[in-house]
C-alpha positions in Angstrom: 0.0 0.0 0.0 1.3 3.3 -0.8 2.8 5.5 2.1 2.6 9.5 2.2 4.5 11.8 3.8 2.1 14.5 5.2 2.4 18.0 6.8 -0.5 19.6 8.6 -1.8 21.7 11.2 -3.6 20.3 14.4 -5.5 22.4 17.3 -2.3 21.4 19.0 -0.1 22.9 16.5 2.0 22.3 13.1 3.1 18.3 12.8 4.1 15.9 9.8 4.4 12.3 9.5 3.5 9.0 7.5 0.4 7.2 7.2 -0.5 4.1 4.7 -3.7 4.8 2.4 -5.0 3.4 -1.2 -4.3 6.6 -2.5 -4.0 10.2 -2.1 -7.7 11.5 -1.5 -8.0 8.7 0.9 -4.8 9.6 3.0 -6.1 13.4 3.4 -9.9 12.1 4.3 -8.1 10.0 6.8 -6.1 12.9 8.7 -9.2 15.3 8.3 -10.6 12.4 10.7 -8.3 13.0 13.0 -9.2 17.5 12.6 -6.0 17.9 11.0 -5.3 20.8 7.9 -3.2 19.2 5.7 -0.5 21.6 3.9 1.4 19.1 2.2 0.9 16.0 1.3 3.2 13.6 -1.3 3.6 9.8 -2.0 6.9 8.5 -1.0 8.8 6.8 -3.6 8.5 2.9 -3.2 11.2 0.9 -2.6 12.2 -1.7 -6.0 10.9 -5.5 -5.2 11.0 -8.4 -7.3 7.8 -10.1 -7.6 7.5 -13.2 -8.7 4.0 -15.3 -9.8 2.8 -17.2 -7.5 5.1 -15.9 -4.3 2.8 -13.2 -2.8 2.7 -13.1 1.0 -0.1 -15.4 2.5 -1.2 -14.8 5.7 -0.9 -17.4 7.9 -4.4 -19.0 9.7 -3.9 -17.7 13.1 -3.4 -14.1 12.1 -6.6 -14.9 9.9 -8.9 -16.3 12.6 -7.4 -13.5 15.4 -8.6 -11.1 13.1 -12.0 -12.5 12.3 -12.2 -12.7 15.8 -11.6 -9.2 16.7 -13.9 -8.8 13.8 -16.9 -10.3 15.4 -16.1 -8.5 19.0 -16.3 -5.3 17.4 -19.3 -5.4 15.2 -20.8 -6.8 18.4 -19.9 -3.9 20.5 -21.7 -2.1 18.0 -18.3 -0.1 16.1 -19.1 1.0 12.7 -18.3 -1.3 10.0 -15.6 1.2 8.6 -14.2 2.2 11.5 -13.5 -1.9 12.7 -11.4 -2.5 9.7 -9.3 0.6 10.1 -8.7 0.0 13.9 -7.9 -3.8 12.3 -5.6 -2.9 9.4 -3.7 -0.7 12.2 -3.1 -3.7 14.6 -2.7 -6.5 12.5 0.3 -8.9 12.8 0.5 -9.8 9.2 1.4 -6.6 6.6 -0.6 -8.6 3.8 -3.6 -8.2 6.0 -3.5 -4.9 7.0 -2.7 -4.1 3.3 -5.7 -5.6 2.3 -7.9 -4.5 5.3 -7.6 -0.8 4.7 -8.2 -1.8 0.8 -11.4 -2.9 1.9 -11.9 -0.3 4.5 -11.4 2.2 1.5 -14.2 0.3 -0.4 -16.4 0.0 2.3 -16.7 3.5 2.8 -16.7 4.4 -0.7 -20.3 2.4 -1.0 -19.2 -1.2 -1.6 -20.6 -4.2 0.8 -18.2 -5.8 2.8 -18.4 -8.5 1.0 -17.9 -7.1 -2.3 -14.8 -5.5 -1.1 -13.6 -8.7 0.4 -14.1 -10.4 -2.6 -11.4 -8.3 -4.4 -8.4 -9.9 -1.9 -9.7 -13.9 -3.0 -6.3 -15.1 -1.8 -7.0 -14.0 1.4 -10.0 -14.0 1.9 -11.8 -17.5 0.2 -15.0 -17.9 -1.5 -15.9 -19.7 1.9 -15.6 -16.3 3.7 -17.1 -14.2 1.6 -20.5 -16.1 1.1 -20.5 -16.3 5.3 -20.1 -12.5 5.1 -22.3 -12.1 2.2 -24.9 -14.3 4.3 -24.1 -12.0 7.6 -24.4 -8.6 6.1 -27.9 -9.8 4.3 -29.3 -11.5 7.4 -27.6 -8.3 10.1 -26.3 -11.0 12.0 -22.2 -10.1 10.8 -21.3 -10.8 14.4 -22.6 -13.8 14.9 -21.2 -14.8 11.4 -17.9 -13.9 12.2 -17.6 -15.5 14.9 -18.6 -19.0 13.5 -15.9 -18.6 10.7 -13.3 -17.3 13.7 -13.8 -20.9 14.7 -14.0 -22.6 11.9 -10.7 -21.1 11.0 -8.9 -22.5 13.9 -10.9 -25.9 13.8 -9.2 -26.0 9.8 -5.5 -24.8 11.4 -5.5 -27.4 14.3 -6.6 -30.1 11.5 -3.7 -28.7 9.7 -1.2 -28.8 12.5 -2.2 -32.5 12.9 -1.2 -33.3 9.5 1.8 -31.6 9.7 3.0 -33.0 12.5 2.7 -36.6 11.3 4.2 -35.9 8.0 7.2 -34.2 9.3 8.8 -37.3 11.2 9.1 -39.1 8.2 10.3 -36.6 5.9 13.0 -35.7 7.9 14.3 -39.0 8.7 13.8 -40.1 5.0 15.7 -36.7 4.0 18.6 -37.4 6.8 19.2 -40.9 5.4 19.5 -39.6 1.6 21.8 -37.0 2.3 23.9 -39.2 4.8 24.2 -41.7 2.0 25.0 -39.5 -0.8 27.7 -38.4 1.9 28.9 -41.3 2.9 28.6 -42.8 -1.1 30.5 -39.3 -2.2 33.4 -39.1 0.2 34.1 -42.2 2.9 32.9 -45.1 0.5 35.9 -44.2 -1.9 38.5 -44.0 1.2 37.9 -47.7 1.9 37.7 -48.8 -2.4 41.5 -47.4 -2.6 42.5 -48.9 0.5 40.8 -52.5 -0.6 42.4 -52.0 -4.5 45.9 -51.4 -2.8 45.8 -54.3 -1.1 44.7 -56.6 -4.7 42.0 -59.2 -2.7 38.5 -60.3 -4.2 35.9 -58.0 -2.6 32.7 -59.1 -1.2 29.8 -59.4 -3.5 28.1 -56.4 -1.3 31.6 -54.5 -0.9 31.8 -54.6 -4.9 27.9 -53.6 -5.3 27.9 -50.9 -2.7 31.9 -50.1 -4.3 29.8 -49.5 -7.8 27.2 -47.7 -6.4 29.9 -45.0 -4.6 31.7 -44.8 -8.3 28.3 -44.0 -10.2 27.4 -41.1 -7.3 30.4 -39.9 -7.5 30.4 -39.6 -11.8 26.9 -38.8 -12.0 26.0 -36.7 -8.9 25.5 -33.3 -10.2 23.1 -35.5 -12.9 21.0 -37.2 -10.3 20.6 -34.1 -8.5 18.9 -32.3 -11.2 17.0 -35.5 -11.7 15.3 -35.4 -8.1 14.2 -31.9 -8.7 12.9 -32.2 -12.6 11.1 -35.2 -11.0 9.5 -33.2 -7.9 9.1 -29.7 -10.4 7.4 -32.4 -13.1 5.0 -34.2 -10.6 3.7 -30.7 -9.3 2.9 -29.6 -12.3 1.4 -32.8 -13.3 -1.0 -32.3 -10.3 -1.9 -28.9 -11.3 -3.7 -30.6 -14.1 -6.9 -32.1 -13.3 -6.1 -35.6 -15.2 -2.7 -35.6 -12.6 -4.9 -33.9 -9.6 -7.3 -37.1 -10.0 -5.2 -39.7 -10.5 -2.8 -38.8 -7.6 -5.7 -38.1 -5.2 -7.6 -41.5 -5.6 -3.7 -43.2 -5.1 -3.1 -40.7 -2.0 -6.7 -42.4 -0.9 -5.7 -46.0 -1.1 -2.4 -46.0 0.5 -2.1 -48.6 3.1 -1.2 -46.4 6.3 -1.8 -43.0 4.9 -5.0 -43.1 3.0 -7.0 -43.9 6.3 -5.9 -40.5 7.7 -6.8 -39.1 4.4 -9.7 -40.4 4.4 -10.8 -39.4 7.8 -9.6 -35.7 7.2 -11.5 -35.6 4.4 -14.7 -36.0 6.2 -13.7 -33.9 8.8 -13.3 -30.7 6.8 -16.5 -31.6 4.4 -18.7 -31.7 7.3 -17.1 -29.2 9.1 -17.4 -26.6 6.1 -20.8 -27.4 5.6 -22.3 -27.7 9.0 -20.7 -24.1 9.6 -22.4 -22.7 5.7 -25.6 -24.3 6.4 -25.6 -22.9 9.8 -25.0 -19.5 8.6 -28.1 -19.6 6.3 -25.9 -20.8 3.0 -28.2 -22.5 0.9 -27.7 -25.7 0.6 -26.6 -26.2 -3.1 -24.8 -23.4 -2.7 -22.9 -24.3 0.0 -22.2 -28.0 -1.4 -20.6 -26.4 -4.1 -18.3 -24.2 -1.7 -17.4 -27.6 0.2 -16.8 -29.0 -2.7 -14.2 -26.5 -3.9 -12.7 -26.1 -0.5 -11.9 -30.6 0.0 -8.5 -30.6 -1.2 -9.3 -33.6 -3.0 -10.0 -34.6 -6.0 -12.0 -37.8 -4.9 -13.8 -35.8 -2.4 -14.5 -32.8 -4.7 -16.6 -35.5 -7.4 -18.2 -36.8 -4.7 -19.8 -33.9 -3.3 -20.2 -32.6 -7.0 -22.2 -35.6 -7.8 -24.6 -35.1 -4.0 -24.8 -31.5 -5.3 -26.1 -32.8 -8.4 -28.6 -35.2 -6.7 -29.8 -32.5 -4.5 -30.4 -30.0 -7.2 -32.6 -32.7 -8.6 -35.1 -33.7 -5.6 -33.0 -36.1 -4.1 -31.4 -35.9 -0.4 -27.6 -35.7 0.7 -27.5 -38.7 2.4 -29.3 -40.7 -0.6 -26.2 -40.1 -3.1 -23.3 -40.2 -0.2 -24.6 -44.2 -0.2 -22.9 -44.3 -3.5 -19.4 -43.0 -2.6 -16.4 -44.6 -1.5 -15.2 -41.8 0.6 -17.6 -41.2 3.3 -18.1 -44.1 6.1 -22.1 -45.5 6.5 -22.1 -44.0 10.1 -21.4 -40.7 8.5 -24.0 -41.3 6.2 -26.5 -42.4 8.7 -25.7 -39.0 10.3 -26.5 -36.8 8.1 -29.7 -38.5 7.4 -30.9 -38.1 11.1 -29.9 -34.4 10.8 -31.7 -34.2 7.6 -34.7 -35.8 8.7 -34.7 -33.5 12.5 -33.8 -30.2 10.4 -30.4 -30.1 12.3 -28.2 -30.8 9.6 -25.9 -28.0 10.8 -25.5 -29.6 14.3 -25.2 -33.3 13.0 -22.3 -32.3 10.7 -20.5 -30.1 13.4 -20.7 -33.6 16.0 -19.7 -35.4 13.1 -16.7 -32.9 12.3 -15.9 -32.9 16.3 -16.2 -36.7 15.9 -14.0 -36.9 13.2 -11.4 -34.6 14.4 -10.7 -36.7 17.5 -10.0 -40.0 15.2 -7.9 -37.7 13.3 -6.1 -37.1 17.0 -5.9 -40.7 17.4 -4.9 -41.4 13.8 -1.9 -39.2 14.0 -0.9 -40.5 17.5 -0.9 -44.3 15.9 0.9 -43.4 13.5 3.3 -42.0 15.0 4.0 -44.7 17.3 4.2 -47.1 14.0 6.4 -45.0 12.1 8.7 -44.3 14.9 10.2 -48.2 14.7 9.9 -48.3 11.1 12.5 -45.3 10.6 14.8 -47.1 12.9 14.5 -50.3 11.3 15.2 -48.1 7.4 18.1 -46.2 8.9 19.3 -49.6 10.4 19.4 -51.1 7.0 20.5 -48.7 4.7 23.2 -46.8 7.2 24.1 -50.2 8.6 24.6 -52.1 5.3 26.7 -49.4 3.7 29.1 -49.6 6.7 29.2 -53.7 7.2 29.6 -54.1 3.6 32.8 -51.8 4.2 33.5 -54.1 6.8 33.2 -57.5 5.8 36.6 -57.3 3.7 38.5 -56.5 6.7 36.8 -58.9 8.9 37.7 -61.4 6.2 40.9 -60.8 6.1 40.9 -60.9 9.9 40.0 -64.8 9.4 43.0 -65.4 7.2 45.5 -64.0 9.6 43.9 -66.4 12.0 
């Protein structure tokens, strides 16, 4: 956001400073707020930045939800919509979201709903928030709106967290093994191959395969290198596509240890984005369709696509969930009872709570599975590089003998 340097008079006297508006007319209306005379006013050059596609700022989930959060308190205590998001876009951790705050704050009082304005910053703020806003402003219950997506928001990071923190064991042991091979292949391996060809005795079939192997790292390193990373850059981009996006998702679903937490993430966010749309007074087609976009999966995404389609014809959501391979019968069951009550919304949020606890256990189990299994993969590949070292010397140990 632009920044201008100002000078003014106050009842207190002359003064200057900075302050950070859309543009110039805004800036001035903004110190007039505060009963300032402004004298001089100019944009300060910005400073040169490289910008690249796809590496803009996000803000992070917490700063998101602390500031729907504060959101919801202040419409509640009755502040003017305007005034919340420039007190917000003032006290905001996260520079991308007080940039786009005051954006919006601009908008707002320029005549544009909040949602409207919103819907300008979409990588901030997601089609899920906007409808919940759109739904808040129409209804005049923004508060109470806000506040549901505040927890919503940190229901979706804690789901995230969990994920996270089962995924990183395993990448960083599996990362620490590869680079201590390489190492190992690349600089000690050698040490003991001229050591064993000075001495002119018949290797070990492992010494002479693990001997190879250190010779073909060595010749080809920079070449397998750029082979890992055309093969990580070329399976990203074929999951950008949606051939790729399906193909890897419905694999992701069936692996043996992972696709069960998957699986049971999957249901967790679907019925804890709908249960908090439909509880917001999103329609229900509508909000199917948000869900939908929002899965992170392709599986799941088809799936409620093809309810969506069901419902738009007569049919109910349970009816067409029978016929997927994602969603368990109890949740099925589930959402038929809320269906059939007219509590939908609170079905899907005990099923989300429900869901979010297996997740808990899910990740706790599999850590306790994984935890052995890295120690058994370093055991082999570490330990066989080093005793296939060894069993030269220990065979010439039994000659000596």
């Amino acid at each position: 956001m632009p920044v201008f340097a100002y000078q003014g008079r106050t009842p207190q006297g002359s003064t200057a400073g900075e302050i950070e508006a859309p543009d110039r007319g805004a800036a001035v209306g903004e110190l007039r707020r505060r009963q300032m005379f402004v004298t001089r006013i100019r944009e300060k050059p910005k400073a040169v930045s490289i910008s690249l596609p796809g590496w803009e700022r996000k803000v992070k989930d917490k700063d998101l939800a602390i500031f729907t959060r504060q959101f919801a308190t202040m419409i509640d205590a009755g502040l003017p919509l305007v005034q919340c998001l420039l007190i917000l876009a003032e006290q905001s951790e996260s520079k991308r979201l007080r940039e786009v705050t005051a954006k919006s704050a601009h908008d707002v009082e320029s005549g544009s709903t909040l949602a409207d304005a919103l819907k300008k910053h979409s990588r901030v703020f997601d089609e899920l928030y906007v409808n919940m806003v759109e739904v808040g402003e129409a209804g005049g219950i923004l508060d109470v709106v806000l506040g549901r997506l505040a927890t919503y928001i940190e229901k979706v990071a804690a789901l995230k967290r969990k994920i996270k923190s089962a995924m990183v064991y395993p990448a960083t042991i599996v990362s620490v093994a590869f680079l201590v091979v390489i190492f190992m292949l690349t600089f000690v391996i050698p040490t003991f191959a001229s050591m064993f060809s000075s001495l002119g005795a018949d290797l070990p079939l492992p010494t002479q395969i693990v001997i190879g192997l250190s010779n073909f790292v060595q010749r080809f390193i920079l070449l397998i290198l750029a082979a890992v990373v055309g093969f990580i850059i070329a399976l990203r981009s074929y999951y950008r596509t949606e051939q790729g996006k399906s193909l890897i998702d419905a694999l992701l679903l069936k692996l043996p240890i992972f696709g069960v937490l998957i699986r049971k993430v999957a249901v967790a966010r679907f019925t804890r984005t709908l249960g908090t749309l439909v509880s917001s007074g999103v329609p229900i087609l509508e909000g199917l369709r948000i869900t939908a976009r929002t899965a992170g999966n392709k599986v799941v995404e088809k799936a409620v696509m093809a309810t969506r389609a069901n419902v738009a014809a007569g049919r109910t959501i349970a009816e067409p969930l029978k016929h997927t391979t994602v969603f368990p019968p109890m949740v099925v069951q589930m959402v038929a009872v809320g269906e059939q009550t007219g509590a939908l919304d609170a079905m899907l949020s005990k099923i989300a709570d429900f869901y979010d606890d297996e997740v808990d256990t899910a990740v706790n189990t599999l850590t306790s599975l994984l935890e052995p299994l890295m120690i058994v993969f370093l055991g082999v590949v570490i330990g066989g590089l080093v005793i296939a070292m060894y069993l030269p010397i220990f065979k010439m140990v039994t000659l000596i003998k």
